[in-house]
Backbone as CSV, one residue per row, in Angstrom:
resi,resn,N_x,N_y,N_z,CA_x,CA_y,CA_z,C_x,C_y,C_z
1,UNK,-7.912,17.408,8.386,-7.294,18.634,7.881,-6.512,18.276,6.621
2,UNK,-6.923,18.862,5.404,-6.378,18.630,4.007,-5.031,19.635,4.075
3,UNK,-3.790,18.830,3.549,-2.630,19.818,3.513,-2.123,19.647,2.226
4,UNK,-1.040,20.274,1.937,0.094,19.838,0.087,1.249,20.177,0.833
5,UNK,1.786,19.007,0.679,3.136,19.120,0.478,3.858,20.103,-0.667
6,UNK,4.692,21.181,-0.735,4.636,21.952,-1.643,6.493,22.047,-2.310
7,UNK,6.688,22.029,-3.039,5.987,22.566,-4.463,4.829,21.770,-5.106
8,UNK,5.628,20.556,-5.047,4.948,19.523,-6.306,5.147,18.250,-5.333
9,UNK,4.620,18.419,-4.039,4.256,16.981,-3.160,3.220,16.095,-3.559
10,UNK,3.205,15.380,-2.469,1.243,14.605,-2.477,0.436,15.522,-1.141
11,UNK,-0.758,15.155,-2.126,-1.257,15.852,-1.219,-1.535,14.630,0.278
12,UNK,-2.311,15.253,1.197,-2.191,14.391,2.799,-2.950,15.051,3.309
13,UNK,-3.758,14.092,4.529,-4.495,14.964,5.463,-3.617,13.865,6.595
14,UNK,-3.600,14.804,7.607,-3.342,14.602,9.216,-4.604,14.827,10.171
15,UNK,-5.311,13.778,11.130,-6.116,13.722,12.235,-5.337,12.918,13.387
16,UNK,-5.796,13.545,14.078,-5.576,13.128,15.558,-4.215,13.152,16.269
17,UNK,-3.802,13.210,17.448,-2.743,13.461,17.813,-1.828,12.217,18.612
18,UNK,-0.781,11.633,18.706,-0.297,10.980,19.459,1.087,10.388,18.473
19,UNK,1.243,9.025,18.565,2.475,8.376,17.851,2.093,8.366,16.330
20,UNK,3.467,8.685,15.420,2.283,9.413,14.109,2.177,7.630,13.346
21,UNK,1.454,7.810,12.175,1.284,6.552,11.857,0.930,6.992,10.470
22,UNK,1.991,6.673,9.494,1.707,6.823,8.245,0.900,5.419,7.340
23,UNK,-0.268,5.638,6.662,-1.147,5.212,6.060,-0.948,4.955,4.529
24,UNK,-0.347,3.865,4.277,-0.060,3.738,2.510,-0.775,3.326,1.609
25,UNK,-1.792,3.836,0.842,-3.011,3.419,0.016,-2.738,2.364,-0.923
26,UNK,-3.219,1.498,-1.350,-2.792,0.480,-2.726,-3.275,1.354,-4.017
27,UNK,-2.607,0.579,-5.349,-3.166,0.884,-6.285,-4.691,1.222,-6.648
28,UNK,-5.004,2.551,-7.346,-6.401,2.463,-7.963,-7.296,3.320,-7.045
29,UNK,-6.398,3.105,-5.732,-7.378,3.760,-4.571,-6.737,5.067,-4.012
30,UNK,-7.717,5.660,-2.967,-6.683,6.910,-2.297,-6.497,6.472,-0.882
31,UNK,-6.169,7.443,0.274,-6.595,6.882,1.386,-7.739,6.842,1.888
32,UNK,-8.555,7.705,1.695,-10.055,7.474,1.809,-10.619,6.258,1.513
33,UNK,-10.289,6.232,0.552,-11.373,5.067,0.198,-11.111,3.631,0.583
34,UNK,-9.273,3.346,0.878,-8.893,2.593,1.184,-8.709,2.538,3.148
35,UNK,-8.710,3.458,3.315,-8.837,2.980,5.083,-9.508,4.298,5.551
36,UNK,-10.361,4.757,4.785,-11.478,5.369,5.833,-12.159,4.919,7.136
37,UNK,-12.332,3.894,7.424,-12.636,3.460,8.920,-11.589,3.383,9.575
38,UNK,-10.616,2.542,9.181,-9.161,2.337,10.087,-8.866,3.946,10.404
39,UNK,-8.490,4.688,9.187,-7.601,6.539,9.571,-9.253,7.047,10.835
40,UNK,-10.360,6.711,10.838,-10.729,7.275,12.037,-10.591,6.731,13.036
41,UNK,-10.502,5.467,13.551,-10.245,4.190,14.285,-8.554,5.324,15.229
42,UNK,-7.521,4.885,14.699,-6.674,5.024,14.812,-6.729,6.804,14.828
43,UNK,-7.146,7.585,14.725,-6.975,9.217,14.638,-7.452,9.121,16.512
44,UNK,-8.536,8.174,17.224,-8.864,8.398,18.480,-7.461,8.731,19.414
45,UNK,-6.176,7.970,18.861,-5.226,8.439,20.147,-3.663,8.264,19.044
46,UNK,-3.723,8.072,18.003,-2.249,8.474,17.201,-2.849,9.647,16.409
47,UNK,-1.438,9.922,15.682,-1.355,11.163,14.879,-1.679,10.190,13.673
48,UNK,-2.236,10.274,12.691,-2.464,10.019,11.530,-2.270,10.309,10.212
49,UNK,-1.227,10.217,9.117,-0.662,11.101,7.942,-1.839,9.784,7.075
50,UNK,-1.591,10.911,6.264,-3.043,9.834,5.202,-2.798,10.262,4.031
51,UNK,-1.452,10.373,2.696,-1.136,10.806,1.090,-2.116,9.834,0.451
52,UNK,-2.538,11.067,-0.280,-2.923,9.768,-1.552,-1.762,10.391,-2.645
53,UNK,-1.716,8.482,-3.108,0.174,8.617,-3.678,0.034,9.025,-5.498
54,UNK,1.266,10.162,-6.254,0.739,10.681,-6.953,-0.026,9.875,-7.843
55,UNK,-0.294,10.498,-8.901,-1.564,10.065,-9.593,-2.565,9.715,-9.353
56,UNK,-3.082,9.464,-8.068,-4.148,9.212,-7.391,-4.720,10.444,-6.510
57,UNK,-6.099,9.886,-6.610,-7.188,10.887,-5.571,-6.838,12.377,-5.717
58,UNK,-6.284,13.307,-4.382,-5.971,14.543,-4.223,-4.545,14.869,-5.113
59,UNK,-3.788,13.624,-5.586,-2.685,13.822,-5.887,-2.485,13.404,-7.651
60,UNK,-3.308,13.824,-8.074,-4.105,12.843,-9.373,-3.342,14.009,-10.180
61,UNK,-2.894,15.037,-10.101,-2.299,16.031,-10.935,-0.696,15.843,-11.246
62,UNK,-0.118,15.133,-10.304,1.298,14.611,-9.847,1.418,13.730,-11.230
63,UNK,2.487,13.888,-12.070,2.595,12.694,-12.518,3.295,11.627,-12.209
64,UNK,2.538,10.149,-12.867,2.939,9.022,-12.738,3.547,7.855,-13.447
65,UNK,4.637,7.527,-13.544,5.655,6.843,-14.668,4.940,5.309,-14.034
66,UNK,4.445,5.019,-15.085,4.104,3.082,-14.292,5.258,2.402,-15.076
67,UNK,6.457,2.093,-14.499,6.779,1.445,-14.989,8.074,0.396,-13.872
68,UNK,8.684,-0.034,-14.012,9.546,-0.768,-13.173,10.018,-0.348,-11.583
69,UNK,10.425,0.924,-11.495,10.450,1.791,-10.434,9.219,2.544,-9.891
70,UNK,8.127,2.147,-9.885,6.664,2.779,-9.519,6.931,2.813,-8.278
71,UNK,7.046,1.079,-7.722,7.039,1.187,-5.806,8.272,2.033,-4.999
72,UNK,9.409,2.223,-5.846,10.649,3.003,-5.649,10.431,4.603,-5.417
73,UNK,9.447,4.916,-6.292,9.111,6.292,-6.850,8.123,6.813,-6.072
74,UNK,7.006,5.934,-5.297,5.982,6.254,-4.454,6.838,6.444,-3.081
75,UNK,7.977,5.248,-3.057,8.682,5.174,-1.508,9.706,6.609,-1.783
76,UNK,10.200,6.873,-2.687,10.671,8.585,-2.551,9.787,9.347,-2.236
77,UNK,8.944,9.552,-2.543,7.716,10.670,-2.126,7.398,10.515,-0.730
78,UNK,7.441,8.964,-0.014,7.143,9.737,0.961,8.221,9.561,1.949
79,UNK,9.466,9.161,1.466,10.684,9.912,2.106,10.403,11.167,2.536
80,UNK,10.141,12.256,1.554,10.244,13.045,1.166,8.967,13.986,1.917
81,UNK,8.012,13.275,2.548,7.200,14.004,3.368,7.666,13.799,4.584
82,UNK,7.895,12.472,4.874,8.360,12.177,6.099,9.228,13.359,6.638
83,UNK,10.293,13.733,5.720,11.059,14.916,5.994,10.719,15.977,6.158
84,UNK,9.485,16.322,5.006,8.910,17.855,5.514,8.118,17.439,6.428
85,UNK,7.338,16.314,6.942,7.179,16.649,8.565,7.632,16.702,9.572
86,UNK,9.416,16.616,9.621,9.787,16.556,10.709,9.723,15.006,11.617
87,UNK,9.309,14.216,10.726,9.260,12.996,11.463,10.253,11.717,12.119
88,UNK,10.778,11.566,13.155,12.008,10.849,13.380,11.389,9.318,13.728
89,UNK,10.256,9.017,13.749,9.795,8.199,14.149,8.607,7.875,13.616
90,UNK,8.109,6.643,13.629,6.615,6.731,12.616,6.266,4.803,12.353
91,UNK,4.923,4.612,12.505,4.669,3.314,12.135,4.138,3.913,11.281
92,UNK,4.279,2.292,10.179,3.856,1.963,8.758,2.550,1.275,8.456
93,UNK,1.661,1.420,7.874,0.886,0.446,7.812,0.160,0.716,6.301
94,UNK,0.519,-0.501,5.812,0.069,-0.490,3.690,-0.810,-1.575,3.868
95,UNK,-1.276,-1.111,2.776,-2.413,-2.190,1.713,-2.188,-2.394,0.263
96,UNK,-2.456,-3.327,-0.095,-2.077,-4.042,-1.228,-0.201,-3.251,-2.097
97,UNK,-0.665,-2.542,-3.194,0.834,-2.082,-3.604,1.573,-1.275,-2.360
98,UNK,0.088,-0.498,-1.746,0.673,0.166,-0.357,1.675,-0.570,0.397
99,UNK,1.102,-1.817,0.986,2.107,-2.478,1.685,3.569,-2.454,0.960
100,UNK,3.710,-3.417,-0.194,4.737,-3.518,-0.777,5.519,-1.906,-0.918
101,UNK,5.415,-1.047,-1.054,6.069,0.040,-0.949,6.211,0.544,0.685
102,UNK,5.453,0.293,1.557,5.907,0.536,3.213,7.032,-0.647,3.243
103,UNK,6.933,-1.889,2.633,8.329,-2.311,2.700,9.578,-2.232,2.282
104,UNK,9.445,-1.567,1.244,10.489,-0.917,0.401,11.043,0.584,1.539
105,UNK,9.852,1.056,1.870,10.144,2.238,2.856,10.538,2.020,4.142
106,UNK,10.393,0.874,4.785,11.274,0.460,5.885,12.637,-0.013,5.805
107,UNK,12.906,-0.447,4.069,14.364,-0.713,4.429,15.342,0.623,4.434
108,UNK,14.282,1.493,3.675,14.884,2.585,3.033,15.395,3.537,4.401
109,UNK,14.240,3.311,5.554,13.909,4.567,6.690,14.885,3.572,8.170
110,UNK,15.273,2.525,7.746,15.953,2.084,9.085,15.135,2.213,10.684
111,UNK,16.189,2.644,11.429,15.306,2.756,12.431,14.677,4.280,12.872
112,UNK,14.235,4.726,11.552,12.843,5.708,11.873,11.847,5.227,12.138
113,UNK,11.609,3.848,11.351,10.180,2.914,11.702,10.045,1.986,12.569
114,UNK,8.958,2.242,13.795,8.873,1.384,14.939,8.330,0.309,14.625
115,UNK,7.893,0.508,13.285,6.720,-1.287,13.164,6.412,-0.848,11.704
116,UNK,5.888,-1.919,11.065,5.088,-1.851,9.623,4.153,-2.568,9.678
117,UNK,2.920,-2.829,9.135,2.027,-3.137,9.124,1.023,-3.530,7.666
118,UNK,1.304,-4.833,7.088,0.709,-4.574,5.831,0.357,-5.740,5.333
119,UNK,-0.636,-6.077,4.534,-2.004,-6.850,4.246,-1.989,-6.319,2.886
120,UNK,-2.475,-7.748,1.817,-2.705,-7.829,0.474,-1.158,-7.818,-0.195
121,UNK,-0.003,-8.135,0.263,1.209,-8.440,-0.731,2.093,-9.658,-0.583
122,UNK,2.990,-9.500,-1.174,3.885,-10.977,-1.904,5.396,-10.422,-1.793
123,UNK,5.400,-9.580,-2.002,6.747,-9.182,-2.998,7.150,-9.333,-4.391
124,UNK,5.454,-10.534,-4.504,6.009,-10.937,-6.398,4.750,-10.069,-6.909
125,UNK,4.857,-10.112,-8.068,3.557,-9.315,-9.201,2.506,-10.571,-9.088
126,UNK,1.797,-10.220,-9.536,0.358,-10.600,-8.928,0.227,-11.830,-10.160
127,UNK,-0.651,-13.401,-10.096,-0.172,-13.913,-11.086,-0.571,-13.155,-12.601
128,UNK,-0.242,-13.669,-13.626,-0.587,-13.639,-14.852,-1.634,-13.302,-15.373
129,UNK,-2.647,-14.154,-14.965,-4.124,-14.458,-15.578,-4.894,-13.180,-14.862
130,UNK,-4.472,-12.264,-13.490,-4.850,-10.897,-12.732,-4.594,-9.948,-13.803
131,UNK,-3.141,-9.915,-13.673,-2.589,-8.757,-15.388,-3.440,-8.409,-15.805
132,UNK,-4.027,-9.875,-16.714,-4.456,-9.948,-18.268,-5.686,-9.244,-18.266
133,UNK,-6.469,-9.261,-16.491,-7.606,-8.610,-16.822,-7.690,-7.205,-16.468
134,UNK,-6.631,-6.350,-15.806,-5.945,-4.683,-15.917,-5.533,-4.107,-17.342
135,UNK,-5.158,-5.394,-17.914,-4.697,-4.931,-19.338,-5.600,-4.757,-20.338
136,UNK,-6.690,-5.385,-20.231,-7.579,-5.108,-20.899,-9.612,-4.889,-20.360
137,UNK,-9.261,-4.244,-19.421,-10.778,-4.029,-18.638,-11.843,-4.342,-19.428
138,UNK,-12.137,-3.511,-19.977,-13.225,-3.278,-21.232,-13.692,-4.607,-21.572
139,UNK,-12.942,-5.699,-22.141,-12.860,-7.149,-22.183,-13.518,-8.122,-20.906
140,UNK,-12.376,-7.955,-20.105,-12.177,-9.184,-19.317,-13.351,-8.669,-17.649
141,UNK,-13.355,-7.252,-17.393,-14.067,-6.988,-16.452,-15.426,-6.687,-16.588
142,UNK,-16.175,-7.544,-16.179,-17.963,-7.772,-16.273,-18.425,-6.434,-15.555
143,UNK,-17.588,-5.822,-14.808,-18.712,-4.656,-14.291,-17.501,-3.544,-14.016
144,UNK,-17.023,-3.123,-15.859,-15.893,-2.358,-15.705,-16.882,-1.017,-15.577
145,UNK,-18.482,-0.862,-16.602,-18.455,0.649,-16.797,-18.769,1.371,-15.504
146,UNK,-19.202,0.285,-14.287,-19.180,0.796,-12.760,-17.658,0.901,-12.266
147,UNK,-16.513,0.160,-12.778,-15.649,0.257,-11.877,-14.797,1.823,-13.054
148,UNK,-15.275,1.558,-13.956,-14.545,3.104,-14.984,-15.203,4.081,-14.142
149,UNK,-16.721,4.557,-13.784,-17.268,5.481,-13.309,-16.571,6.046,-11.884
150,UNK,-16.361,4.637,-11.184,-15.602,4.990,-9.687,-14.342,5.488,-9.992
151,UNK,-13.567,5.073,-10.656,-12.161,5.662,-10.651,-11.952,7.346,-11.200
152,UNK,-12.839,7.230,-12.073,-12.581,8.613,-12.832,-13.399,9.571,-11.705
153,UNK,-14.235,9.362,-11.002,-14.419,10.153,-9.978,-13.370,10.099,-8.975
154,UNK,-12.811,9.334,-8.947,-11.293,9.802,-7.623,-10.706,10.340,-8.223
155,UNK,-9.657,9.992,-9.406,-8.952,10.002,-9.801,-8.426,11.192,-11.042
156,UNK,-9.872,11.255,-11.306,-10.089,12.497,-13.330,-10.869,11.915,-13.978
157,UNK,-11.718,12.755,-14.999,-11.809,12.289,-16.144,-10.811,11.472,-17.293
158,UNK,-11.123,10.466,-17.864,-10.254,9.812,-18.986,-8.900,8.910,-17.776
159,UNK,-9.202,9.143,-16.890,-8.132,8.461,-15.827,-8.185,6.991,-15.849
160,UNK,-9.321,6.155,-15.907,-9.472,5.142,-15.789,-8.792,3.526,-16.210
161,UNK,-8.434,4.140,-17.662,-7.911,3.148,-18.653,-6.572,3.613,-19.125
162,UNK,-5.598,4.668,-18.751,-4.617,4.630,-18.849,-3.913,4.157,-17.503
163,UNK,-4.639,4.427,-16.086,-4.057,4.041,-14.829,-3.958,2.319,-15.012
164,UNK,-5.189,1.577,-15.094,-5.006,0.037,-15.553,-4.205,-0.248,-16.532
165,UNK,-4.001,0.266,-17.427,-2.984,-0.213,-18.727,-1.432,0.006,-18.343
166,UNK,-1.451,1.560,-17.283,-0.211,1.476,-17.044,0.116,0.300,-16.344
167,UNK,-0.171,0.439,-15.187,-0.639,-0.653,-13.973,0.256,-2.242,-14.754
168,UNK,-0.833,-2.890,-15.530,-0.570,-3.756,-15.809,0.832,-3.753,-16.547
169,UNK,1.317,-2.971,-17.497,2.755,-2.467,-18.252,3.695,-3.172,-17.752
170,UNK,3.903,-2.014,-16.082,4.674,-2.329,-14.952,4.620,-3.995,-14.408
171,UNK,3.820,-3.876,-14.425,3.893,-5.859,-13.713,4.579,-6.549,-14.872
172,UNK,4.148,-6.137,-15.992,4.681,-7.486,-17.123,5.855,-7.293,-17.190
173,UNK,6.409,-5.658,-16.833,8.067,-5.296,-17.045,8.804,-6.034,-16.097
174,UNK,7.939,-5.802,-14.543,8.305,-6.103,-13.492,8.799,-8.313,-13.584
175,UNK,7.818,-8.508,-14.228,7.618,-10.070,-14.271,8.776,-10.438,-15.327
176,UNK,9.425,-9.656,-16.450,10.014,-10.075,-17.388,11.600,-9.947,-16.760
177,UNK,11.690,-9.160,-15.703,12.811,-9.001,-14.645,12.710,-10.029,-13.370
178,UNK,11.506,-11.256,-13.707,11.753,-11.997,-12.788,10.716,-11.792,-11.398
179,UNK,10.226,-10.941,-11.952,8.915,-11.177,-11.100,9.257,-10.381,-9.233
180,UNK,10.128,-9.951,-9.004,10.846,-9.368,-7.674,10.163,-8.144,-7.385
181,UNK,9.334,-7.646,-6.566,9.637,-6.288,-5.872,10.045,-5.925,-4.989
182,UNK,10.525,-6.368,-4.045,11.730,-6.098,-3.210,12.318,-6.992,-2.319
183,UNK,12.718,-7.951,-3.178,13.577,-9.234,-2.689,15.315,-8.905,-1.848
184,UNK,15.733,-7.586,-2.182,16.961,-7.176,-2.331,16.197,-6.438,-0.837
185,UNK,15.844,-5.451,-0.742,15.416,-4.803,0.299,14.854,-5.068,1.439
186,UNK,14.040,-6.333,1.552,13.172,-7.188,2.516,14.157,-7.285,4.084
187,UNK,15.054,-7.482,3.121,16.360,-8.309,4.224,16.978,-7.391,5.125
188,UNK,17.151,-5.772,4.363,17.368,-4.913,5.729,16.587,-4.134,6.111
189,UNK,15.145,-4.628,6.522,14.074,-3.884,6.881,14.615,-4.285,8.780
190,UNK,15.049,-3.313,9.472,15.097,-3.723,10.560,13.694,-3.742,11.860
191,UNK,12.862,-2.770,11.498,11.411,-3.045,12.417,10.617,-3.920,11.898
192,UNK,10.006,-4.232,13.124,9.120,-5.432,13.568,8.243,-4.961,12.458
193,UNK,7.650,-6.463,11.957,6.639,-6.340,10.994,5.907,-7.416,10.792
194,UNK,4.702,-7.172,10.375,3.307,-7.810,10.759,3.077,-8.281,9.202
195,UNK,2.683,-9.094,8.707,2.057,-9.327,7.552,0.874,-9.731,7.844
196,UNK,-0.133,-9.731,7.235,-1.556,-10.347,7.388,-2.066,-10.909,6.075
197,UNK,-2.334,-11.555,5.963,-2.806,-12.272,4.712,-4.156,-13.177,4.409
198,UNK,-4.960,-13.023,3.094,-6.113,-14.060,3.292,-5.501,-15.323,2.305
199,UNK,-6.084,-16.400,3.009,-5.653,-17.500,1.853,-6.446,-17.488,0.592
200,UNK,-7.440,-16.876,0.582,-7.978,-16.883,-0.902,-7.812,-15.464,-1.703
201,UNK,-6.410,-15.103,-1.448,-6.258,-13.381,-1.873,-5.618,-14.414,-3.157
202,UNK,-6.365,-13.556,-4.520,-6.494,-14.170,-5.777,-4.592,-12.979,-6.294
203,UNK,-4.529,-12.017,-5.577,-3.412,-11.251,-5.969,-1.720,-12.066,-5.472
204,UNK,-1.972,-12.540,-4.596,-1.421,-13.077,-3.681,-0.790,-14.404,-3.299
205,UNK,-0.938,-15.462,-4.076,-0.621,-16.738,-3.243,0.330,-16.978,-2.394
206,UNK,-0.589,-17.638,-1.319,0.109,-17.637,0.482,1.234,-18.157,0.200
207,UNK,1.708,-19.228,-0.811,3.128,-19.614,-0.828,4.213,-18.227,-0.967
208,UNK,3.683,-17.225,-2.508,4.476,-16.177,-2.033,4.558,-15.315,-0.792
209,UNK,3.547,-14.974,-0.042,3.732,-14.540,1.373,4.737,-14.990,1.766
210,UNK,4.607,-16.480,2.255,5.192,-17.238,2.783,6.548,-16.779,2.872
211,UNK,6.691,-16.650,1.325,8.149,-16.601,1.347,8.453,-15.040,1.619
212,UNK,7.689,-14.178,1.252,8.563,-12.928,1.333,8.731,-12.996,2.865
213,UNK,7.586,-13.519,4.063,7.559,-13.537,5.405,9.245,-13.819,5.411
214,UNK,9.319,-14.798,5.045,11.048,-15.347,5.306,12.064,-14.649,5.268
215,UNK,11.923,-13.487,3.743,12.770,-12.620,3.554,13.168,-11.681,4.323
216,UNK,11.902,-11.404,5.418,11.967,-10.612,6.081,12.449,-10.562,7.445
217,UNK,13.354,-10.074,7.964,14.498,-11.038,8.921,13.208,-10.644,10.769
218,UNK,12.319,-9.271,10.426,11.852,-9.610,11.409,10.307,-9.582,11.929
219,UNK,9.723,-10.334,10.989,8.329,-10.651,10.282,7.624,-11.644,10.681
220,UNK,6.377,-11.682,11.004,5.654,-12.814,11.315,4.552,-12.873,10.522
221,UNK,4.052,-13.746,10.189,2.360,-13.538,9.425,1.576,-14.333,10.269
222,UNK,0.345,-13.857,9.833,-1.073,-14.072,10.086,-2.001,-14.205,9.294
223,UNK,-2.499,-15.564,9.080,-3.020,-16.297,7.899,-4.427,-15.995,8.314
224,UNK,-5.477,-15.391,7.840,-6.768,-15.346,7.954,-8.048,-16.468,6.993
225,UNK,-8.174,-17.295,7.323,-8.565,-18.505,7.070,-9.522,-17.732,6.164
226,UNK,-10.162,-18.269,4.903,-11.106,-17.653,4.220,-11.301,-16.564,3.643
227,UNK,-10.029,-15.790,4.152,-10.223,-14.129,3.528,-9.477,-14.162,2.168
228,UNK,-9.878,-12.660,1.437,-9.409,-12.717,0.473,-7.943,-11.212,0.704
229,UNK,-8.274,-10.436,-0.085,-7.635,-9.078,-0.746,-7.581,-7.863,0.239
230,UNK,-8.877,-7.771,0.045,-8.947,-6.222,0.661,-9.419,-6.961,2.518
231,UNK,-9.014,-7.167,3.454,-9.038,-7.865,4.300,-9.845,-6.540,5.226
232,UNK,-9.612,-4.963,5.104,-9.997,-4.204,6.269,-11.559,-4.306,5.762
233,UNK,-12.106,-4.472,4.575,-12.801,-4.413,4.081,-14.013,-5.881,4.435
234,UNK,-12.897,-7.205,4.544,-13.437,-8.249,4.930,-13.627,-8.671,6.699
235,UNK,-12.712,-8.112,6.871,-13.120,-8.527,8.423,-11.810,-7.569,9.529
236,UNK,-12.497,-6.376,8.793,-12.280,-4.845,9.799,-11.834,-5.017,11.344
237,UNK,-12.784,-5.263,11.957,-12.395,-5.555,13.364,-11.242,-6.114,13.824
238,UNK,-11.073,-7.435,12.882,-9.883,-8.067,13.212,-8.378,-7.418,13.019
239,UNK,-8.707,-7.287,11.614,-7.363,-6.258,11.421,-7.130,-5.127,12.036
240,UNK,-7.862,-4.117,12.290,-7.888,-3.251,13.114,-6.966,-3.564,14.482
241,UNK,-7.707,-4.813,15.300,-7.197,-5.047,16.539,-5.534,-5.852,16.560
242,UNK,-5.318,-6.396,15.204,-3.958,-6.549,15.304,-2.989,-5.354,14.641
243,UNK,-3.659,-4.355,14.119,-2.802,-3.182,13.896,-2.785,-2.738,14.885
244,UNK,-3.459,-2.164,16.050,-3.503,-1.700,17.122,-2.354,-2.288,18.443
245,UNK,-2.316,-3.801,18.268,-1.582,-4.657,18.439,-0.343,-4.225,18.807
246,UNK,0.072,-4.296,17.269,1.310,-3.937,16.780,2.060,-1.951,16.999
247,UNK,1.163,-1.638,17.366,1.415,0.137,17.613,1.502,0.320,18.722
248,UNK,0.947,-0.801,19.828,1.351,-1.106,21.344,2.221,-1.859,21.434
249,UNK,2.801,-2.620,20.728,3.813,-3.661,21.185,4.147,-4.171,20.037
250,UNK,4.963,-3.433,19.096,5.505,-4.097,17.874,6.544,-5.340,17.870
251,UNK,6.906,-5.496,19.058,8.035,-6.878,18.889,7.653,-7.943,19.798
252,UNK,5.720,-7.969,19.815,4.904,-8.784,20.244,4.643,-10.075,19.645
């Protein structure tokens, strides 16, 4: 069921009924495209909220400031639904920037959140040599005019190369401040939280995991030997069954 948050929300669909479970898309993507198997998986016996965050997908009309406060600005918005749904309670579960902003949104939501759940982040900007190739697609990406075609179909026409340019902006701003996205916040995230991680996530190095794991006073990770990035994508089942995990027994 497609809804809008109104005046000027994101848009969201809600399936299925039970403990609700908000769904945080990463950059570039919506929720569709980013946990379309998981949001049906999980719709069998929770409630399911599914925004795509503005500037993206259904919410592609919303505007979007890329710049230092992006993950701040996505975690207001969905303050801000959370509220128009009435929600006092709610697991988290992000992917890539997604995650990093469900963590920003757990320190923010206290104990509204029973658990978080999130795969593909660091807390730091992604290295350098990743940037360089958002900043300049056209260049550096061998199979951009397929990945230009996909985006501008989620996203708009002409969407493609200002979302990457912003994208990248923000990281270099973000990196020239030291490279932090929520080093300050990590620490009073009080629900249980899951990290999952691949050791060959090129966005990612497990040392930074590592460490944000630390930051996080009540965090465990899970190193997936061989995986990379998009992990629901690489080995679905698994993740699946430790999100599921974690929505039965978050301080497991």
């Amino acid at each position: 069921m497609i809804q809008r948050h109104l005046p000027e929300g994101l848009a969201y669909e809600t399936q299925g009924e039970g403990q609700p479970v908000l769904l945080v898309h990463g950059f570039a993507g919506t929720a569709r495209t980013h946990f379309d198997p998981l949001l049906r998986d999980l719709a069998r016996d929770c409630r399911v909220i599914a925004p795509d965050l503005r500037g993206h997908g259904r919410s592609a009309a919303l505007p979007r400031q890329y710049d230092a406060d992006l993950y701040r600005t996505d975690a207001d918005d969905l303050v801000r639904l959370l509220d128009q749904l009435a929600l006092d309670a709610v697991h988290l579960v992000g992917y890539s920037d997604g995650g990093e902003t469900a963590i920003l949104l757990a320190a923010r939501l206290g104990a509204r959140v029973r658990s978080a759940t999130v795969w593909g982040v660091s807390g730091r900007v992604p290295p350098p040599a990743i940037v360089a190739l958002y900043a300049d697609p056209e260049r550096c990406l061998p199979d951009w005019p397929a990945l230009r075609a996909e985006l501008e179909e989620q996203h708009g026409q002409e969407s493609a190369l200002p979302m990457l340019h912003g994208w990248a902006a923000a990281m270099r701003t973000l990196a020239e401040q030291g490279g932090a996205i929520e080093d300050m916040a990590a620490a009073a995230v009080v629900a249980p939280v899951l990290v999952v991680a691949g050791d060959h996530d090129p966005f990612n190095p497990l040392e930074a995991t590592r460490a944000l794991v630390a930051r996080l006073p009540t965090a465990r990770l899970v190193v997936l030997p061989g995986a990379g990035h998009d992990l629901l994508r690489e080995r679905g089942p698994q993740l699946t069954a430790l999100i599921r995990r974690m929505l039965a027994s978050p301080d497991r």
